[in-house]
C-alpha positions in Angstrom: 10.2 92.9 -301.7 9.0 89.2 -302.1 11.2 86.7 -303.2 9.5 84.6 -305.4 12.4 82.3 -306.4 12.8 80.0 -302.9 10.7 77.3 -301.5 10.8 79.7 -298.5 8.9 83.1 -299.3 10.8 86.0 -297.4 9.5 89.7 -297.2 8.0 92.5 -294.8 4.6 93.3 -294.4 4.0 96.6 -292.7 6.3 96.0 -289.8 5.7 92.5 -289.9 8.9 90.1 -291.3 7.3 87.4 -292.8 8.3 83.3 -294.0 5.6 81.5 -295.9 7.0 77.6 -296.4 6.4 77.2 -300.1 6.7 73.6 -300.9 2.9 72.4 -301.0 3.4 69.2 -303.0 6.0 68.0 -300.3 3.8 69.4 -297.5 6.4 72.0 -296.9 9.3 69.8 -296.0 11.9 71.6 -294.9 15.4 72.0 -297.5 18.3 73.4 -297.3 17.0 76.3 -300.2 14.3 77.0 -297.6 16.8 77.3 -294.7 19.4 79.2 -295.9 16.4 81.6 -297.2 14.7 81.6 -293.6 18.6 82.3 -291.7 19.8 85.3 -294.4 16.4 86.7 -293.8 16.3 86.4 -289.8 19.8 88.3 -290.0 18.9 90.7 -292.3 15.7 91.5 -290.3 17.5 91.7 -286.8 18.8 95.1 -286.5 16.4 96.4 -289.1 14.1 98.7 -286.4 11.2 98.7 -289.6 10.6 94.7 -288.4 8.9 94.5 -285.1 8.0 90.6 -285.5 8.0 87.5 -287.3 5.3 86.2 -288.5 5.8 82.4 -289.8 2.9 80.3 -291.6 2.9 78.1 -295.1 1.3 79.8 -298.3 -0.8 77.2 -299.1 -1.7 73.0 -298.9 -3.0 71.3 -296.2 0.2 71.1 -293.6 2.2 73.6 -291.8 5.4 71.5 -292.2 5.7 68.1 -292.5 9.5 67.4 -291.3 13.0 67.9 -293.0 13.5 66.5 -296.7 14.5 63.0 -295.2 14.5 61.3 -298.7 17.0 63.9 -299.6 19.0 63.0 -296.6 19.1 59.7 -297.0 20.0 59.3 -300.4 23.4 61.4 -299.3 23.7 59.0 -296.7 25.0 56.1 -298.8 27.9 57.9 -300.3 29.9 60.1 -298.0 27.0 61.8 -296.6 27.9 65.6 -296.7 24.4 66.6 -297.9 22.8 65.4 -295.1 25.2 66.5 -292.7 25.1 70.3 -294.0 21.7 70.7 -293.8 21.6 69.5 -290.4 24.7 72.0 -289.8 22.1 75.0 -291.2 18.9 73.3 -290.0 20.3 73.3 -286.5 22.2 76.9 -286.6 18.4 78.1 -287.8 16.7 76.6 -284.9 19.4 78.2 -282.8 18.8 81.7 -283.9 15.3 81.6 -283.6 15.1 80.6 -280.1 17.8 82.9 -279.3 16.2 86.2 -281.9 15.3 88.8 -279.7 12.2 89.9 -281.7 9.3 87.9 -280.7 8.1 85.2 -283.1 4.6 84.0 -284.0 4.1 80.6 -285.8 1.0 79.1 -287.2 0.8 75.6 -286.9 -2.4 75.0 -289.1 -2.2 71.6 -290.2 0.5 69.2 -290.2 3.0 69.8 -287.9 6.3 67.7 -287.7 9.6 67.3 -287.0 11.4 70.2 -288.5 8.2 72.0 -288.3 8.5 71.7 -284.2 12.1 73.1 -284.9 10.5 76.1 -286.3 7.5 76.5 -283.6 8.7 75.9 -280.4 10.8 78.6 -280.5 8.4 81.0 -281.3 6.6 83.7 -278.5 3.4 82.8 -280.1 2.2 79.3 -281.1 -1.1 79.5 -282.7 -3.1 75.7 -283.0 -6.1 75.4 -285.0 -8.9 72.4 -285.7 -6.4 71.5 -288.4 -3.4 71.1 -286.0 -1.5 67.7 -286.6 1.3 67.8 -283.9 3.8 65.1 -284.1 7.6 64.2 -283.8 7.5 60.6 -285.6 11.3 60.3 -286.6 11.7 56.5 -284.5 9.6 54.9 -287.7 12.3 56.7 -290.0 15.7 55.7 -287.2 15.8 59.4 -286.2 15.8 60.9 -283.1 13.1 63.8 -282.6 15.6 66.4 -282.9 15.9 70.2 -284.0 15.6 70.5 -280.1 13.1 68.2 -279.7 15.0 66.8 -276.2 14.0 70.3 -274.7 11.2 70.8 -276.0 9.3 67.3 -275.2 10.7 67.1 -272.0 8.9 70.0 -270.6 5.5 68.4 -270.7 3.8 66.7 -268.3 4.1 63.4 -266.5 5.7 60.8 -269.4 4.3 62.8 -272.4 7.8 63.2 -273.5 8.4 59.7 -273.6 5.6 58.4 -274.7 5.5 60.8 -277.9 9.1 60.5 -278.3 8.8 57.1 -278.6 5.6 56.1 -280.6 5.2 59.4 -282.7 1.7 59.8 -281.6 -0.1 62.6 -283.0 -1.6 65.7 -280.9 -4.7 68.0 -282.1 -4.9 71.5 -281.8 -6.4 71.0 -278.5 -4.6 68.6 -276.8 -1.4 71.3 -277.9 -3.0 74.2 -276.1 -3.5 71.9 -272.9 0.0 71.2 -273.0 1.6 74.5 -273.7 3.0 73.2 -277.1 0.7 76.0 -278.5 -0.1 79.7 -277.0 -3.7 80.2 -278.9 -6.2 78.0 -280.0 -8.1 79.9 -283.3 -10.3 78.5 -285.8 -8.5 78.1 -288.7 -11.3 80.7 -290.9 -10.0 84.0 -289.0 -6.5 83.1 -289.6 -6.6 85.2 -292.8 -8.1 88.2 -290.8 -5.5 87.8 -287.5 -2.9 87.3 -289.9 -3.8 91.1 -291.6 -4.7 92.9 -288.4 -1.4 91.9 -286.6 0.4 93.0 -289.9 -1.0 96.8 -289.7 -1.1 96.6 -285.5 2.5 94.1 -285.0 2.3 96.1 -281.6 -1.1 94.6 -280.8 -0.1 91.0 -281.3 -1.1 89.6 -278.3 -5.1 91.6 -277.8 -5.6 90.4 -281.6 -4.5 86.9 -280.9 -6.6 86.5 -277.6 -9.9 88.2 -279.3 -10.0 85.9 -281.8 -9.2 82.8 -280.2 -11.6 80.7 -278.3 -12.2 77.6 -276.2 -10.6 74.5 -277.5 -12.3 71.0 -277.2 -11.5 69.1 -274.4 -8.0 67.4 -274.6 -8.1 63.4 -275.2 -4.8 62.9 -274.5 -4.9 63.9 -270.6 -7.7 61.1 -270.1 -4.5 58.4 -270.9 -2.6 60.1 -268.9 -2.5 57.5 -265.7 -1.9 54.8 -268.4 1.1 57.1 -269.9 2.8 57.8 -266.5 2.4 54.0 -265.7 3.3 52.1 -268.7 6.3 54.6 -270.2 7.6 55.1 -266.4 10.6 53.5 -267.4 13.9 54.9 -269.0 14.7 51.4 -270.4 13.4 50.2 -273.0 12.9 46.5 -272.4 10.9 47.9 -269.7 8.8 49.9 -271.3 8.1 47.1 -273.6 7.4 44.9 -270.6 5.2 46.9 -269.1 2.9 47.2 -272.2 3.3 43.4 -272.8 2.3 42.8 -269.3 -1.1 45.4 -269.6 -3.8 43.2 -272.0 -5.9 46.5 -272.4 -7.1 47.6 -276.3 -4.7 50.9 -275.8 -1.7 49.4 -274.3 -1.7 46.7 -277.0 -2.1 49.0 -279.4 0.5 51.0 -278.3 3.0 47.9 -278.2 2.2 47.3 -281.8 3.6 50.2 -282.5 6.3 50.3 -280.9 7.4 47.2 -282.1 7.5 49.0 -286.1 9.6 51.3 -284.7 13.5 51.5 -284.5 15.0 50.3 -281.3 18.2 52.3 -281.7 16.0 55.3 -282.7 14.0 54.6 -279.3 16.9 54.0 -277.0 18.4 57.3 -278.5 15.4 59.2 -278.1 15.2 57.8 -274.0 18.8 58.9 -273.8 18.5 62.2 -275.1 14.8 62.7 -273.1 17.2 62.3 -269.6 20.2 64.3 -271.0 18.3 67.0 -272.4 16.7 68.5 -269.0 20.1 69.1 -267.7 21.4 71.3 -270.7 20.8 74.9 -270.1 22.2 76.7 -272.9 20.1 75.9 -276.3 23.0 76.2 -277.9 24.5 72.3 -276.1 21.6 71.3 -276.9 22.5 71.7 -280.9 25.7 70.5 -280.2 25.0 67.3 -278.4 21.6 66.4 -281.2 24.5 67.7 -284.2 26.9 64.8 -283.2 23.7 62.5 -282.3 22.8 62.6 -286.0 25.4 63.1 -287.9 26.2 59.4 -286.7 22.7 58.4 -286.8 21.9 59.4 -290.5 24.8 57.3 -292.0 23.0 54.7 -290.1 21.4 51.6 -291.5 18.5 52.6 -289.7 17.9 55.6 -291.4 18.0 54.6 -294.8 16.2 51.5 -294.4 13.4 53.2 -292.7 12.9 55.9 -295.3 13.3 53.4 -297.7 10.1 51.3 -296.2 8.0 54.7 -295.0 8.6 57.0 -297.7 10.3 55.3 -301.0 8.8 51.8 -301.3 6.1 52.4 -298.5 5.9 48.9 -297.8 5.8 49.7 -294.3 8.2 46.8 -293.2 11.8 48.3 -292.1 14.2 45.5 -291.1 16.0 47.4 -288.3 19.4 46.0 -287.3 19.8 45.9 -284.2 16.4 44.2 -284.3 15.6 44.1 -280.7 16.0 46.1 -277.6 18.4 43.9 -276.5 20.7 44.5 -279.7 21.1 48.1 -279.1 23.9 48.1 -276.3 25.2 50.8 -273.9 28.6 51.0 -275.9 26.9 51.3 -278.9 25.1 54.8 -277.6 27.7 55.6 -276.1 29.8 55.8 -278.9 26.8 57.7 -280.3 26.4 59.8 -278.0 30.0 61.1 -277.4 31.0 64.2 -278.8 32.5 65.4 -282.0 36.3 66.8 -282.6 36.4 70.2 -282.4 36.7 70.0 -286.4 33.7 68.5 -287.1 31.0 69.7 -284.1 28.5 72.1 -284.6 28.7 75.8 -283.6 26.1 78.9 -283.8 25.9 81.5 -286.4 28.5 84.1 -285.5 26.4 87.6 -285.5 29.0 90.0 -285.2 30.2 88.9 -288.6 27.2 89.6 -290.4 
């Protein structure tokens, strides 16, 4: 049966479990409503034999998901913060069971697509980009980190992609997804409707039904910077990185500095951090762990609330970051981020065997 009272829609369709994100006016931003909906429902659907798959898409409105309800978060971040940290506890323990479900998931990424919305793809068997695709992790402009197991997830792509969309948030197209493996299928976004039925009567055909209707993306953009990418974000400092593009007077690199100088240092030496940890951390589950204790330190930040204040509350676009520079942000101050949580406090994985 649908259940028409979250911001998370949760019901089977045929054999098909479905989530439709629910939220249009907010882009689909992810809270902690939509997340205890999406967990209770993976559980209840992963013994049931009647679901074969997941199916996850947004009802309606033009993103997928735009991110995590940061202004949420940040308003809980100037008293004693427990809002922010429990649904980065549930966010985290939902990204964990998805890329550890053993029913296959398929996720369509038509539109926007950010931050917690990269949570909820990447883990998925099936990754479908359209025209419409906006892929981005853009959390150094808010003093984030890209997170929900973003350290895994970026650092699998080629050359110094990680980096370099760690760092500035740049934005990928549907294309330029499929190129890098960040999506499965590239389908226009007018026979979603129809895929979206057919795999719904035929969850056992999933993958003829997705290859007939997809078809030859446009030619990625982002491989013909590439060279410039490898070059210019070679570096796992950032005062070298910031050299680098200082030192190269082309129209991309500058442009390209400018933005990185709006963005949080901490956030960006965080994000370089996590991009060399992350590659070494086998179990998905570590991975939570070591990004849990990351932000529950980071979100109580002035970083944070300052940049959601100048992004998203007052939009005027001019975050006074503290540290201010590079320089500022010193080794003992990430690693004092960086170190683990008591055993009270760290994060752990939904316990199965008691539900």
């Amino acid at each position: 049966m649908e259940q028409q009272d979250h911001d998370a829609l949760t019901y089977v369709d045929g054999r098909v479990g479905r989530m439709r994100l629910n939220r249009p006016k907010a882009i689909h931003a992810l809270n902690l409503n939509m997340v205890h909906a999406m967990t209770n429902a993976l559980i209840s659907w992963r013994d049931d034999p009647k679901v074969e798959l997941i199916l996850i898409d947004h009802a309606e409105g033009r993103g997928f998901c735009a991110g995590g309800d940061v202004v949420s978060i940040a308003k809980s971040a100037r008293g004693h913060g427990a809002a922010g940290d429990a649904f980065f506890y549930q966010e985290y323990r939902m990204n964990h069971l998805m890329y550890t479900y053993t029913k296959p998931g398929l996720v369509f990424m038509d539109g926007i697509t950010m931050g917690g919305g990269v949570g909820i793809t990447c883990p998925a068997k099936y990754r479908i980009a359209t025209e419409r695709t906006v892929f981005s992790m853009p959390e150094t402009g808010i003093g984030l980190f890209p997170d929900v197991g973003g350290g895994r997830y970026l650092s699998r792509l080629p050359g110094r992609l990680a980096q370099y969309l760690g760092l500035t948030g740049a934005r990928l197209d549907g294309a330029e997804c499929f190129a890098t493996r960040l999506a499965t299928h590239y389908i226009p976004s007018d026979r979603l409707e129809d895929v979206k039925e057919q795999i719904c009567m035929h969850p056992e055909g999933v993958l003829s039904i997705l290859d007939a209707a997809s078809e030859t993306p446009p030619e990625p953009k982002i491989f013909e910077q590439l060279d410039d990418i490898n070059r210019l974000f070679a570096s796992d400092r950032l005062e070298d990185v910031m050299l680098a593009l200082e030192a190269d007077k082309s129209e991309w690199a500058q442009k390209q500095l400018g933005i990185m100088k709006s963005k949080s240092p901490l956030s960006c030496k965080i994000t370089l951090r996590l991009l060399m940890v992350s590659p070494h951390i086998s179990d998905f589950a570590d991975e939570m762990r070591l990004e849990f204790g990351i932000v529950h330190r980071l979100f109580r930040q002035h970083d944070f609330i300052e940049g959601v204040r100048a992004l998203l509350l007052d939009k005027d676009n001019n975050p006074q970051w503290n540290p201010a520079t590079p320089e500022g942000v010193t080794d003992a101050l990430l690693n004092d981020i960086f170190r683990p949580l008591g055993s009270q406090r760290e994060w752990r994985p939904i316990d199965l065997e008691r539900h």
